[in-house]
MITITOR-551812 format. One line per 4 residues: number of its first residue (from 1); their letters; for each residue z, x negated, y of N, C-alpha, C. Coordinates in nm, 2 decimals. Each point is the difference from the previous one (the first is absolute). Example, Ala and Ser with C-alpha at 12.3 -4.5 7.8 and 13.67 -1.06 7.14 Angstrom:
REM residues 2
1 = as = 0.78 -1.32 -0.57 0.00 0.09 0.12 0.00 -0.09 0.12 | -0.07 0.04 0.11 0.00 -0.09 0.11 0.08 0.08 0.11
***
This chain:
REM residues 175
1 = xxxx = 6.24 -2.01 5.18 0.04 -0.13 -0.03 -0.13 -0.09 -0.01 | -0.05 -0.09 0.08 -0.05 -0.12 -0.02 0.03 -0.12 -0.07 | -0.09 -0.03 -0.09 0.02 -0.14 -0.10 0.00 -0.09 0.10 | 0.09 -0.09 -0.02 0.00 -0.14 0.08 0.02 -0.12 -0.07
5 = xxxx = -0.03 -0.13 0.01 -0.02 -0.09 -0.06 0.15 -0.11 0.08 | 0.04 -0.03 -0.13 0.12 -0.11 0.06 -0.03 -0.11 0.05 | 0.03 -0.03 0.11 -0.03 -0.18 0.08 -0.01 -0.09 -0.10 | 0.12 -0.01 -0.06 -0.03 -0.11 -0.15 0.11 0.07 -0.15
9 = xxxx = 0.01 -0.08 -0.09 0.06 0.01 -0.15 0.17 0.05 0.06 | 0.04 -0.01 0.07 0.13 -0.01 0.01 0.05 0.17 0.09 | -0.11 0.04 0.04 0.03 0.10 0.10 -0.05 0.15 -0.05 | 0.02 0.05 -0.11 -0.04 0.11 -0.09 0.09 0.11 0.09
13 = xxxx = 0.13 -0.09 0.00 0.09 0.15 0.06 0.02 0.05 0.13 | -0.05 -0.12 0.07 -0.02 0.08 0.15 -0.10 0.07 -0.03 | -0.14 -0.04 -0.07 -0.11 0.05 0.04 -0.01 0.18 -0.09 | 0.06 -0.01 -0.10 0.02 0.13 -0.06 0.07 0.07 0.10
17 = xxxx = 0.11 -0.04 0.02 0.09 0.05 0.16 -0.07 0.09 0.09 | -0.07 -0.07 0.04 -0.06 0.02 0.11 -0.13 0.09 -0.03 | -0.06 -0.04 -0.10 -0.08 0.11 -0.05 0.08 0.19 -0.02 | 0.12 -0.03 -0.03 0.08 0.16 -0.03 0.03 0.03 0.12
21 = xxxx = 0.03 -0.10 0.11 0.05 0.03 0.14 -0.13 0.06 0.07 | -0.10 -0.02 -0.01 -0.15 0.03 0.07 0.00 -0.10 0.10 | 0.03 -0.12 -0.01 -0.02 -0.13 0.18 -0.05 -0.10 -0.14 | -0.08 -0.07 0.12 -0.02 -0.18 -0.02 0.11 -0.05 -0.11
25 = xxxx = -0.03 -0.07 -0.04 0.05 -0.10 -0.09 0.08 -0.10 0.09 | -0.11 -0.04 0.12 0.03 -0.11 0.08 0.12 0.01 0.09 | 0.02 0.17 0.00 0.07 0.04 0.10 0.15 -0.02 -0.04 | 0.01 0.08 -0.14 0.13 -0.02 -0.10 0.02 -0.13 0.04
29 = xxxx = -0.04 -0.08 -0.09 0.02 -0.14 0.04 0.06 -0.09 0.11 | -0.10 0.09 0.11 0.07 -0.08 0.12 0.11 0.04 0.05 | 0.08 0.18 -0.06 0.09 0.03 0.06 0.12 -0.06 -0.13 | 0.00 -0.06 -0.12 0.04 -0.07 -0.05 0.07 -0.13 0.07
33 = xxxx = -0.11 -0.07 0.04 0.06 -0.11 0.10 -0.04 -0.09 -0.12 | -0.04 0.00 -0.12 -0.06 -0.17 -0.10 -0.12 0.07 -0.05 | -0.06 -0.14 -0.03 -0.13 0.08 -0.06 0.01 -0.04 -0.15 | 0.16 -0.02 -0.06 -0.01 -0.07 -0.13 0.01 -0.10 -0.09
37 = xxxx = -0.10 -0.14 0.08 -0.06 -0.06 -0.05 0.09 -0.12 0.02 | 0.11 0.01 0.03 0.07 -0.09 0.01 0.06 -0.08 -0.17 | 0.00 -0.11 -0.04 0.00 -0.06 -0.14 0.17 -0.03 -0.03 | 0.06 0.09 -0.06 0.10 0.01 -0.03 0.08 -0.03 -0.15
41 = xxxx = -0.13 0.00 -0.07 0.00 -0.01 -0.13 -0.08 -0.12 -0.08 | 0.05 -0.13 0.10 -0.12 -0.07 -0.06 -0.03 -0.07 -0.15 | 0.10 0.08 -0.08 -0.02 -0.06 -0.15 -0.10 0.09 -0.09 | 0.01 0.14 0.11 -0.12 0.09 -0.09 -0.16 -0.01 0.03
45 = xxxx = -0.04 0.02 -0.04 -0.16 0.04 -0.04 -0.04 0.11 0.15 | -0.08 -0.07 0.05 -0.11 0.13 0.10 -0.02 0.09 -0.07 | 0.02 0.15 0.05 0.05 -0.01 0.15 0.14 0.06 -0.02 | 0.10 -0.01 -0.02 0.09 -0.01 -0.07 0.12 -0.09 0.06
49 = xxxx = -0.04 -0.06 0.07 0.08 -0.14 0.03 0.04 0.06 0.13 | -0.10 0.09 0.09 0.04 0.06 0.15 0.07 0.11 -0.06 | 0.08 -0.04 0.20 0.10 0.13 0.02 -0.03 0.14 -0.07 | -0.12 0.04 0.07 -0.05 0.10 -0.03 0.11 0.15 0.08
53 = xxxx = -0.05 0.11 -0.07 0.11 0.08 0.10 0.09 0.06 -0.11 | 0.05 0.10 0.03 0.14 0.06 -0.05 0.00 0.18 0.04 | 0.01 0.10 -0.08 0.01 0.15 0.06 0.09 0.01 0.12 | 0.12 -0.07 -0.03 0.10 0.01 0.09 -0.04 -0.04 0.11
57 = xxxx = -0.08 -0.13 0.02 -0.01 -0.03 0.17 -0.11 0.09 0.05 | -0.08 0.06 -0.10 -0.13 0.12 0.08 0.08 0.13 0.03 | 0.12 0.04 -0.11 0.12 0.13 0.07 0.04 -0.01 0.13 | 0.08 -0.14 0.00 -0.01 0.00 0.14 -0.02 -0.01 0.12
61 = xxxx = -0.19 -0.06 -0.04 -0.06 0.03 0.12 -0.03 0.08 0.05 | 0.00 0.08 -0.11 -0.05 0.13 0.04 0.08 0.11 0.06 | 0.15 -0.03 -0.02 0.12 0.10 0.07 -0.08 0.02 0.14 | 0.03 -0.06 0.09 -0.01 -0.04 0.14 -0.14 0.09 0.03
65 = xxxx = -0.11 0.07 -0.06 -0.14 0.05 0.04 -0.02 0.13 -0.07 | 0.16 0.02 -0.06 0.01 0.19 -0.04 -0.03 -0.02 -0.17 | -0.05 -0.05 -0.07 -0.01 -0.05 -0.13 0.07 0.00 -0.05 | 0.09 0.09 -0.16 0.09 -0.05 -0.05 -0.07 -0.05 -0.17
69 = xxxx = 0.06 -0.09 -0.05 0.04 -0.03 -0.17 -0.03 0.01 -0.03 | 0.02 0.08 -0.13 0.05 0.04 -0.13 -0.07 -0.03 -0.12 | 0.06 -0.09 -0.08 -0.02 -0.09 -0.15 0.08 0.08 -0.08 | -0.10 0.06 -0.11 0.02 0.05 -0.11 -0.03 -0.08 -0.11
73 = xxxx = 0.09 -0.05 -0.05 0.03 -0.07 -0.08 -0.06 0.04 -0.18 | -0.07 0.00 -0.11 -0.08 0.02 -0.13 0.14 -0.02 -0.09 | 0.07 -0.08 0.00 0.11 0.01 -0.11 0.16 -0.04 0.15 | 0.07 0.13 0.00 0.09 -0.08 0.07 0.11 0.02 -0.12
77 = xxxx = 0.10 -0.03 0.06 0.14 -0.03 -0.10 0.15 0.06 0.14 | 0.05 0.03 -0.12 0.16 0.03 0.08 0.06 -0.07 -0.12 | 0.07 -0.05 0.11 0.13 -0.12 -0.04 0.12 0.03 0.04 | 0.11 -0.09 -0.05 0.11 -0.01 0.06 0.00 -0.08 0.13
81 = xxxx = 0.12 -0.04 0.08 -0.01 -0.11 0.07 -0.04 -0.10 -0.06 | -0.06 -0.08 0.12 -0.09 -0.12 -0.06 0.13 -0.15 0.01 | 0.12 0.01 0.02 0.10 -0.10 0.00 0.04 -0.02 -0.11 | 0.02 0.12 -0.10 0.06 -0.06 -0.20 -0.12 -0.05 -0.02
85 = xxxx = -0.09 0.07 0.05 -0.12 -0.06 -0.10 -0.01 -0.16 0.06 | -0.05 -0.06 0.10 0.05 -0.13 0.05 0.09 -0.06 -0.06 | 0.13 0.07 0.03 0.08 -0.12 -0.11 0.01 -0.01 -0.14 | -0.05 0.09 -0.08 -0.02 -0.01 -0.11 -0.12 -0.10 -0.07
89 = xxxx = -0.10 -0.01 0.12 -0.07 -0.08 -0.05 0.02 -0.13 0.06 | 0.09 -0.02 0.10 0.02 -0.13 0.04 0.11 -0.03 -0.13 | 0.06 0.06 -0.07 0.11 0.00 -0.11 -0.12 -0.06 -0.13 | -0.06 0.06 0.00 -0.13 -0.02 -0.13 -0.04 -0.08 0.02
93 = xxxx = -0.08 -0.06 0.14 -0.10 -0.12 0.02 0.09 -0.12 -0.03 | 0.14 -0.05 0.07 0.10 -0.07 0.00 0.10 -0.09 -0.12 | -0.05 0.12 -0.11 0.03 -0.01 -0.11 -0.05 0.02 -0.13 | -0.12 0.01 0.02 -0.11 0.02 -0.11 -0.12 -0.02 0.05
97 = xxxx = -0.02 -0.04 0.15 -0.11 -0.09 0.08 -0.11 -0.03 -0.11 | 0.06 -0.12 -0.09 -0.05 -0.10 -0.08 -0.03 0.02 -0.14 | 0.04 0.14 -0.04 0.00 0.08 -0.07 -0.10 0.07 -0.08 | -0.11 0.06 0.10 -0.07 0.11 0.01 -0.09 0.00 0.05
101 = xxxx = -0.10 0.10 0.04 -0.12 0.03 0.05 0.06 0.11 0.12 | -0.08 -0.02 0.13 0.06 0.08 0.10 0.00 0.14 -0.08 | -0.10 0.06 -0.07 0.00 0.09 -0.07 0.13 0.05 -0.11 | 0.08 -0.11 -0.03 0.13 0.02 -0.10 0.07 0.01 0.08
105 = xxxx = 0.04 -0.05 0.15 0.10 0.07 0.09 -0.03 0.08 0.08 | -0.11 0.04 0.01 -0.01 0.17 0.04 0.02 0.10 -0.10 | -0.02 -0.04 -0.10 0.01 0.14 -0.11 0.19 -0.02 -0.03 | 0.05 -0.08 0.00 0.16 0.03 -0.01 0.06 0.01 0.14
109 = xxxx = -0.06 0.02 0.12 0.06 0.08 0.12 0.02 0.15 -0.06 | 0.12 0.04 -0.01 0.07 0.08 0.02 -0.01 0.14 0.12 | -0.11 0.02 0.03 -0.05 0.12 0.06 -0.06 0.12 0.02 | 0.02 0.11 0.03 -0.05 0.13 0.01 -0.13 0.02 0.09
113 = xxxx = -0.07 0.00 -0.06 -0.14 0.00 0.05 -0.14 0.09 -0.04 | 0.02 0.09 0.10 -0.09 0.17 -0.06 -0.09 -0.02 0.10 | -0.10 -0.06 -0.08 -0.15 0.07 0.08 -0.06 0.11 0.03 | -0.06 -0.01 0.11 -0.07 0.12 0.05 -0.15 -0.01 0.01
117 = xxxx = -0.05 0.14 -0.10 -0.14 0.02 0.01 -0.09 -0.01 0.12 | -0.06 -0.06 0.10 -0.05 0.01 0.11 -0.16 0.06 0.00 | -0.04 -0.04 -0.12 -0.12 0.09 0.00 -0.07 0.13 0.02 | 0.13 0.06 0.01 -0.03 0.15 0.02 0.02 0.02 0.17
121 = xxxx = 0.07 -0.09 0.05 0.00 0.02 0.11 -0.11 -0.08 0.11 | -0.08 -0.08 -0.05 -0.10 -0.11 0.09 -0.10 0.13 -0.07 | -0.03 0.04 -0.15 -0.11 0.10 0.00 -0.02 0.11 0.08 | 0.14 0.03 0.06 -0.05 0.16 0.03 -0.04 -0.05 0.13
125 = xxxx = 0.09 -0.10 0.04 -0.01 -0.06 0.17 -0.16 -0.04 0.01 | -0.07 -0.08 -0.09 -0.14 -0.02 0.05 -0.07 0.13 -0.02 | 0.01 0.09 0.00 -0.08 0.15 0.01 -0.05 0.01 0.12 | 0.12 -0.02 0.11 -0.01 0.03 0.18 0.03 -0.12 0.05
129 = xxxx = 0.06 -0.13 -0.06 0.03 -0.08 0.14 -0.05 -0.12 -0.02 | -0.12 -0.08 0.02 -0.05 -0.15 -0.01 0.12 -0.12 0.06 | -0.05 -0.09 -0.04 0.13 -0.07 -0.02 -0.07 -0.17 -0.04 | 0.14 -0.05 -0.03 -0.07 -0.15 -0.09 0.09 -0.04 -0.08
133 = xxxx = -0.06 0.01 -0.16 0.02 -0.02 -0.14 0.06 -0.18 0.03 | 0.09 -0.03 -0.07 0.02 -0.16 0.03 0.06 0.00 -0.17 | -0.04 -0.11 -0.02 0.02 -0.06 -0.15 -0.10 -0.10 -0.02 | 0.09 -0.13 -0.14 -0.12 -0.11 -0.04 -0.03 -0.10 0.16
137 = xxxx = 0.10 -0.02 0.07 -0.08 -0.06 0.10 -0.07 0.02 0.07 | -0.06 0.11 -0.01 -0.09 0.08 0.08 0.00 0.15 0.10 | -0.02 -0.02 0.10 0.00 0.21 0.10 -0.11 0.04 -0.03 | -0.05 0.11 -0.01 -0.13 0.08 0.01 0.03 0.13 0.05
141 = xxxx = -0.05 0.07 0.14 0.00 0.09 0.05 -0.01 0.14 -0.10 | 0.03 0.12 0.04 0.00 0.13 -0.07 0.01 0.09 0.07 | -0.19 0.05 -0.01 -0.07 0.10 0.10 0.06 0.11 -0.12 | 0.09 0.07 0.07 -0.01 0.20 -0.06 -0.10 0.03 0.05
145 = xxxx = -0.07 0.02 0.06 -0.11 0.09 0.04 -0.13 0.01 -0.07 | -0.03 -0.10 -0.11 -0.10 -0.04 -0.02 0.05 -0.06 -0.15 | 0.12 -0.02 -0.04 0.08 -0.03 -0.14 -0.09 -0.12 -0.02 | 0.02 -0.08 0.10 -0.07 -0.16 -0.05 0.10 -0.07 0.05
149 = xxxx = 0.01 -0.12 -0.06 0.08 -0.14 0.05 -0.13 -0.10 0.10 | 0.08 -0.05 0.09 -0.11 -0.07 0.10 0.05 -0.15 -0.01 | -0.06 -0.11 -0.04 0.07 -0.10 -0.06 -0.05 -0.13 0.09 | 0.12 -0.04 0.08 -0.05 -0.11 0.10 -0.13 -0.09 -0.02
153 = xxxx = 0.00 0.01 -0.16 -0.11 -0.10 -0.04 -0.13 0.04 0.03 | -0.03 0.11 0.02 -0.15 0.07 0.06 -0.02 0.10 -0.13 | 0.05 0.08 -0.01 -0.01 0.07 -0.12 0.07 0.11 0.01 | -0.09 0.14 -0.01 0.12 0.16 -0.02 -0.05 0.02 -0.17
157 = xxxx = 0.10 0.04 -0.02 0.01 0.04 -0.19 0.09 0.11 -0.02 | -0.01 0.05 -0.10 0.10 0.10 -0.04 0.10 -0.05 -0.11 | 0.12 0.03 0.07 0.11 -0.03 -0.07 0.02 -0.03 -0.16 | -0.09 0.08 -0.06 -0.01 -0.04 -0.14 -0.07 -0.18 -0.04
161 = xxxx = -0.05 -0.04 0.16 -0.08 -0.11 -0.03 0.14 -0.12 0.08 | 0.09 0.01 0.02 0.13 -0.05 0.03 0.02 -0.16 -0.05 | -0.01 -0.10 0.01 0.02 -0.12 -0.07 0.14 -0.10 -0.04 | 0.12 0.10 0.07 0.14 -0.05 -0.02 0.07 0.14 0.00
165 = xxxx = 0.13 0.03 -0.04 0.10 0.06 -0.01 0.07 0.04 0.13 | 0.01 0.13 0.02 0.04 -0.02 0.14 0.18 0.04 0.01 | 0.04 -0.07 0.12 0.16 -0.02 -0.04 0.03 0.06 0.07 | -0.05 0.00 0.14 0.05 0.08 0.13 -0.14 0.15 0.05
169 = xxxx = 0.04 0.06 0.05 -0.09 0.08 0.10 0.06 0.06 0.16 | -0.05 -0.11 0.06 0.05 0.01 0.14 -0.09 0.11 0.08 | 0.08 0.08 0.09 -0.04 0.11 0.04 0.02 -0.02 0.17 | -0.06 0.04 0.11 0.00 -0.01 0.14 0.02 0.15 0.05
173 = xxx = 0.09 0.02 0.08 0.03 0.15 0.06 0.00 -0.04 0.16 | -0.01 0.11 0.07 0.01 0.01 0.13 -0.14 0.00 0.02 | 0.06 -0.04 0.16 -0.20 0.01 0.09 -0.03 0.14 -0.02
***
């Protein structure tokens, strides 16, 4: 894996991307079809306010060139159907709206909700497979070979030197 540097603030996740993939930055990008920087957000703060990218549209660019997926999620949850839950809280918001703190009608939804440990499974996974850590707003690549993070910003560290919480660990198969 080569460290690569992102075009600008907004492009962490192609450029980690593409760092786990072994190609250009430029190249991701261009098989993307945007570079981003389109201002979609214009009430936030730079850089922040651009498009920016999404896991999902780099998934599937990647189908089509033998590349698959896979997002391993740090806390996932099993639920019931997601329809009681919707109406229950369209029931809650509608009627105690004016009531509460979004936080008092989430805690009286009425649902079964068992989290799952994910950390045992993104640990054993970065042993052998590099990848990219996404959390906090930010991607940063994840060399196994070498047990460093490669961080669009121009920087490899070791994981213990980490500066956000990581939510996802996306993994690339094929090729």
């Amino acid at each position: 894996m080569n460290l690569q540097l992102q075009p600008n603030r907004w492009s962490c996740l192609p450029t980690a991307c593409a760092m786990a993939l072994k190609m250009p930055t430029a190249e991701l990008i261009t098989r993307i079809g945007h570079d981003g920087s389109q201002i979609v957000f214009p009430g936030l703060l730079f850089p922040r306010c651009h498009r920016g990218f999404h896991i999902q549209e780099i998934a599937y660019t990647l189908l089509g060139s033998g590349w698959h997926t896979v997002v391993f999620e740090m806390h996932p949850i099993i639920t019931e159907s997601v329809e009681p839950i919707l109406a229950q809280l369209d029931y809650l918001i509608n009627n105690h709206g004016s009531h509460g703190s979004m936080k008092d009608i989430f805690d009286q939804l009425k649902v079964r909700i068992t989290p799952v440990d994910g950390r045992y499974m993104i640990s054993a996974l970065m042993e052998y497979c590099s990848g990219v850590f996404l959390g906090g707003g930010h991607a940063v690549a994840w060399n196994a070979n070498d047990s460093l993070v490669y961080d669009p910003n121009g920087k490899k560290y070791p994981i213990s030197d980490l500066k956000f919480e990581i939510d996802r660990f996306v993994i690339f198969c094929g090729r």
